[in-house]
C-alpha positions as CSV (number, residue, x, y, z in Angstrom):
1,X,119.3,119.7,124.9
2,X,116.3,117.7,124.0
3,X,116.0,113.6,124.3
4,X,113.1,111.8,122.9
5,X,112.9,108.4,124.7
6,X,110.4,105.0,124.6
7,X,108.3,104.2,127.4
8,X,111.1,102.1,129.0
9,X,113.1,105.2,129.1
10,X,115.8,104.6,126.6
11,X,116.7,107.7,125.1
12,X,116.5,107.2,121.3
13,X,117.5,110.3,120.1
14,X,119.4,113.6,121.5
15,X,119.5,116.6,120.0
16,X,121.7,120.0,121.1
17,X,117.8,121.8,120.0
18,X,116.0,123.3,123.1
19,X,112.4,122.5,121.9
20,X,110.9,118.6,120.6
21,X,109.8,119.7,117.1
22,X,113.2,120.5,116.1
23,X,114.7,117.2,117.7
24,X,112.2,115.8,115.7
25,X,112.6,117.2,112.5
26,X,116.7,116.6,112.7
27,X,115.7,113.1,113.4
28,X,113.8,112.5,110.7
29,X,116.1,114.2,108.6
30,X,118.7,112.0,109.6
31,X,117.1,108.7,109.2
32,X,117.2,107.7,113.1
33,X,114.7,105.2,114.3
34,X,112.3,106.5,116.6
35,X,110.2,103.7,117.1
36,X,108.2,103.6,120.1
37,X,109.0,107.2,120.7
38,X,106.3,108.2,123.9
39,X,105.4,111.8,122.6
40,X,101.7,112.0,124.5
41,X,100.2,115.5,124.8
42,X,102.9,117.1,123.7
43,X,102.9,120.2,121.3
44,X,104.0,119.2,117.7
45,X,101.9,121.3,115.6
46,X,103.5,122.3,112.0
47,X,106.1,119.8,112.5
48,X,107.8,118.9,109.3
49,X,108.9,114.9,110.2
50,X,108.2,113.7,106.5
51,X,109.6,110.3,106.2
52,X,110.2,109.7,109.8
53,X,110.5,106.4,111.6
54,X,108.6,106.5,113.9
55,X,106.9,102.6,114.2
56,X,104.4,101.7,117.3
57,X,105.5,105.5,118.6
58,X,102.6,107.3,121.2
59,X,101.1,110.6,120.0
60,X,98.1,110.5,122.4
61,X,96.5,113.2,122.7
62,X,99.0,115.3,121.0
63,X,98.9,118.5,119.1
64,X,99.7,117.7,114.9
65,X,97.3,120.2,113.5
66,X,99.0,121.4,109.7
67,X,102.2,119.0,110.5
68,X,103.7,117.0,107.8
69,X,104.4,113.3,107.8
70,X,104.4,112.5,104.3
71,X,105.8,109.3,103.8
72,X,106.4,108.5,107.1
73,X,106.6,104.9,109.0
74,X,103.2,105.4,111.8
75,X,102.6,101.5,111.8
76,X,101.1,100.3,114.8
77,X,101.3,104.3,116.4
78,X,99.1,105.3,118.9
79,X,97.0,108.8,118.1
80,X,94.3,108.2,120.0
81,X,92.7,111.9,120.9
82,X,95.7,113.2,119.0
83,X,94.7,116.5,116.9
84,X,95.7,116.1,113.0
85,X,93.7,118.8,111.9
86,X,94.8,119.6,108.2
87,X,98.0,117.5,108.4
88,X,99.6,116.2,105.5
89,X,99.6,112.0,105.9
90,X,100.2,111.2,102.3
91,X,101.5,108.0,101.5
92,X,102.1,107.3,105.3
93,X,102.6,103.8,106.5
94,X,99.4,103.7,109.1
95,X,99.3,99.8,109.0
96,X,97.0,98.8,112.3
97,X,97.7,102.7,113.8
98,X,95.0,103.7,116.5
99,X,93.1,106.8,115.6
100,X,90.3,106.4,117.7
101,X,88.4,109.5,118.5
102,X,91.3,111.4,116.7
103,X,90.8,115.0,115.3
104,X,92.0,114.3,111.4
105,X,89.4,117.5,109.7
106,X,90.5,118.5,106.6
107,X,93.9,115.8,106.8
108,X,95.0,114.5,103.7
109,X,95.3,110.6,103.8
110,X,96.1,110.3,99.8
111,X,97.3,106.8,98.7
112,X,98.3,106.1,102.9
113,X,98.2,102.5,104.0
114,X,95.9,102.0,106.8
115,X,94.8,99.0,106.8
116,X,93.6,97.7,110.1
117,X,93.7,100.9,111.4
118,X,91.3,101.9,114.0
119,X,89.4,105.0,113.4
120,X,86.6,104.4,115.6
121,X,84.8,107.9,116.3
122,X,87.3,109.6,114.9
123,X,86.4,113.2,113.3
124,X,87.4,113.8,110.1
125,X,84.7,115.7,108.3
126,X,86.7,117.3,104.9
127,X,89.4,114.7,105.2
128,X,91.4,113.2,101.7
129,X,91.6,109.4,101.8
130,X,91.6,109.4,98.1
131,X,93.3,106.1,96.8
132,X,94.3,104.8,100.3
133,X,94.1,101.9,101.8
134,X,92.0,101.0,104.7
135,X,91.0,97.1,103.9
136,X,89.7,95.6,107.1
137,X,90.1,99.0,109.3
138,X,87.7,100.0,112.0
139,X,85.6,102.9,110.9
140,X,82.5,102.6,113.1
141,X,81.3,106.1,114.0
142,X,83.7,107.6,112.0
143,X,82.3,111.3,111.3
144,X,83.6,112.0,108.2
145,X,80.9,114.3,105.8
146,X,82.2,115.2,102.7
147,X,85.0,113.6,103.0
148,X,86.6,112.2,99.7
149,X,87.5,108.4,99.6
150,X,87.3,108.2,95.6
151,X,88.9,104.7,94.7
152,X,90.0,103.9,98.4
153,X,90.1,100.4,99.4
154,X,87.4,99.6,102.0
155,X,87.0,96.1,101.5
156,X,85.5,94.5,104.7
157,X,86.3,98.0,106.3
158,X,83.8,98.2,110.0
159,X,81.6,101.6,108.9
160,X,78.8,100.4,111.0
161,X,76.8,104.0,112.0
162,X,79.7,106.3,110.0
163,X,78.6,109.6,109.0
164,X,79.1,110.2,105.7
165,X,76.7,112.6,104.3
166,X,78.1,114.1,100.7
167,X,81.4,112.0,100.7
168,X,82.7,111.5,97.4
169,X,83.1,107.5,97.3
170,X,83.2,106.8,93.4
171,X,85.1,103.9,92.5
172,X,85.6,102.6,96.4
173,X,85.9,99.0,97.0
174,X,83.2,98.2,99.8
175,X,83.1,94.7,99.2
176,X,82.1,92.8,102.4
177,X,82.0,95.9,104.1
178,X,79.7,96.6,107.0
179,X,78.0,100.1,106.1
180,X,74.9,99.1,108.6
181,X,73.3,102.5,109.6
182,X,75.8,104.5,108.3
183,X,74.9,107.8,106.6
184,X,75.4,107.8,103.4
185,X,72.6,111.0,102.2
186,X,73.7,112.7,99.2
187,X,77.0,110.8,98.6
188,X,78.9,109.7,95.5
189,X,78.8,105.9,95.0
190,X,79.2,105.7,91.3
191,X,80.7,102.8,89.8
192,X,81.5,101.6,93.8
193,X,82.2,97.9,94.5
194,X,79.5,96.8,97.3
195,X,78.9,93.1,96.7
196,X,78.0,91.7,99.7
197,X,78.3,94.9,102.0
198,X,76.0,94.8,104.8
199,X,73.8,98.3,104.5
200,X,70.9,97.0,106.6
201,X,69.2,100.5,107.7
202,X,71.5,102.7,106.5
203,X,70.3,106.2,105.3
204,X,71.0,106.6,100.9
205,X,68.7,109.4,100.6
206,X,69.5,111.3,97.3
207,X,72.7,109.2,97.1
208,X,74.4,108.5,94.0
209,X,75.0,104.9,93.0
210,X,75.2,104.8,89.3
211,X,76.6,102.1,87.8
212,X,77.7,100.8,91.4
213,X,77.9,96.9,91.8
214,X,75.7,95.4,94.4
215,X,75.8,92.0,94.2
216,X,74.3,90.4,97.3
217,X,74.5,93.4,99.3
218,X,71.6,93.8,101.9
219,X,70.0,97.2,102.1
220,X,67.3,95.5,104.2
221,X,65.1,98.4,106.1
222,X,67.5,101.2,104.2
223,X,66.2,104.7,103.3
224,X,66.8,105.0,99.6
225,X,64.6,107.9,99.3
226,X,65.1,109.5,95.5
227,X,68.2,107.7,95.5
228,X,69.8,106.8,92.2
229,X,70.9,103.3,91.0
230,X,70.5,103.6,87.2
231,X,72.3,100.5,85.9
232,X,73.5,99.5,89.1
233,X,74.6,95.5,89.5
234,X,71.7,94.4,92.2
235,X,71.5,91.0,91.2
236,X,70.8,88.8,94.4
237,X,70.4,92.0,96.4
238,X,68.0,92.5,99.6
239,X,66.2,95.6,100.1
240,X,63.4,94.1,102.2
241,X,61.7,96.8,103.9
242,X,63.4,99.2,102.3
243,X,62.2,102.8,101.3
244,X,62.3,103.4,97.6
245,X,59.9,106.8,97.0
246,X,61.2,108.5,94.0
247,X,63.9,105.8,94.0
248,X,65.6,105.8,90.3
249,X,66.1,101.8,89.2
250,X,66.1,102.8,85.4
251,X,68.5,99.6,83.9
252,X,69.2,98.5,87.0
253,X,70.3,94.6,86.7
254,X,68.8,91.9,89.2
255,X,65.3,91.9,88.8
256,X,65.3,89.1,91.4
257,X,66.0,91.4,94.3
258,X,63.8,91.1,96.5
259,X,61.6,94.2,98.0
């Protein structure tokens, strides 16, 4: 007999199964409400819990690597140090979830809410966060190279010093965003939205950003290095300082930003 309980010790769940992954996967079949479920360290990898309530439960340091949780309800849930490694968190409900130094390589986020979330060193180089959303979340240090976040919303998003080498960020709303020193070599920024986004020092080298609006953005002291911006949007932009060699500005709008 397994019981899955909440840090008071209430048991919210028992199941005749003799191991947690099965509990688990009965639960969630059944509908039952496992919010603030305390499941810390334990062993859940594979786990197939798709659409599973599971609100404000604790996962730290647990094992998830290749589990599903499609569609399930992770608001407020605590992963911090969890392993995630090529789970499947499409459409999941990650609203203000703590990720923080997580293991999420190669997870797909696809179209998951995480807004809020905190993701603060987490590792997630390979990762799909393609169409999700993550307005306002903490991203700072995130290592996340050649990751995809094509039309994700990032707006005001924390990416302060995020590694994002080759990550495929077309479309991405990054207005307001901080993307100070964040590396951004060699990534896709075509047609982004980064009015206003802070990108003071931040490394572009051979980035993409085609068409990309940059309205009052400040790339102060940025590497742009052979970067490209043709018709990009950089009307009130500041690139003080910044390093333009081989820089492509061909129809580029906002001949008033400043150099």
């Amino acid at each position: 007999m397994t019981q899955i309980r909440n840090r008071a010790g209430t048991v919210l769940f028992t199941s005749n199964d003799e191991d947690v992954v099965s509990a688990l996967e009965h639960a969630a079949e059944e509908g039952i409400d496992l919010s603030g479920a305390v499941l810390d360290e334990m062993d859940l990898s594979g786990a197939n819990i798709e659409e599973a309530r599971l609100t404000g439960a604790s996962f730290r340091r647990a094992h998830l690597e290749g589990a599903n949780l499609e569609e399930a309800d992770l608001s407020t849930a605590d992963f911090s140090g969890a392993w995630l490694a090529g789970a499947n968190l499409e459409e999941a409900n990650l609203t203000g979830a703590n990720l923080e130094g997580a293991s999420l390589e190669d997870a797909n986020f696809e179209e998951a809410d995480l807004h809020h979330a905190n993701l603060a060193g987490a590792r997630a180089q390979g990762a799909n966060f393609e169409e999700s959303v993550l307005a306002g979340a903490n991203l700072s240090g995130l290592q996340c190279e050649g990751g995809n976040f094509e039309e994700s919303d990032l707006a005001g998003a924390g990416l302060r010093g995020a590694r994002l080498s080759r990550a495929n960020m077309e479309k991405c709303n990054l207005r307001g965003a901080d993307l100070s020193r964040a590396e951004l070599a060699e990534a896709n920024l075509e047609k982004a939205h980064l009015d206003d986004a802070n990108l003071e020092g931040a490394e572009l080298r051979m980035a993409n950003v085609e068409k990309a609006s940059l309205r009052g953005a400040r790339l102060a002291g940025a590497d742009l290095t052979a970067a490209n911006f043709e018709r990009a949007d950089l009307t009130g932009a500041d690139l003080t300082g910044a390093r333009t060699a081989g820089t492509n500005f061909e129809d580029a709008r906002g001949t008033d930003f400043r150099f």
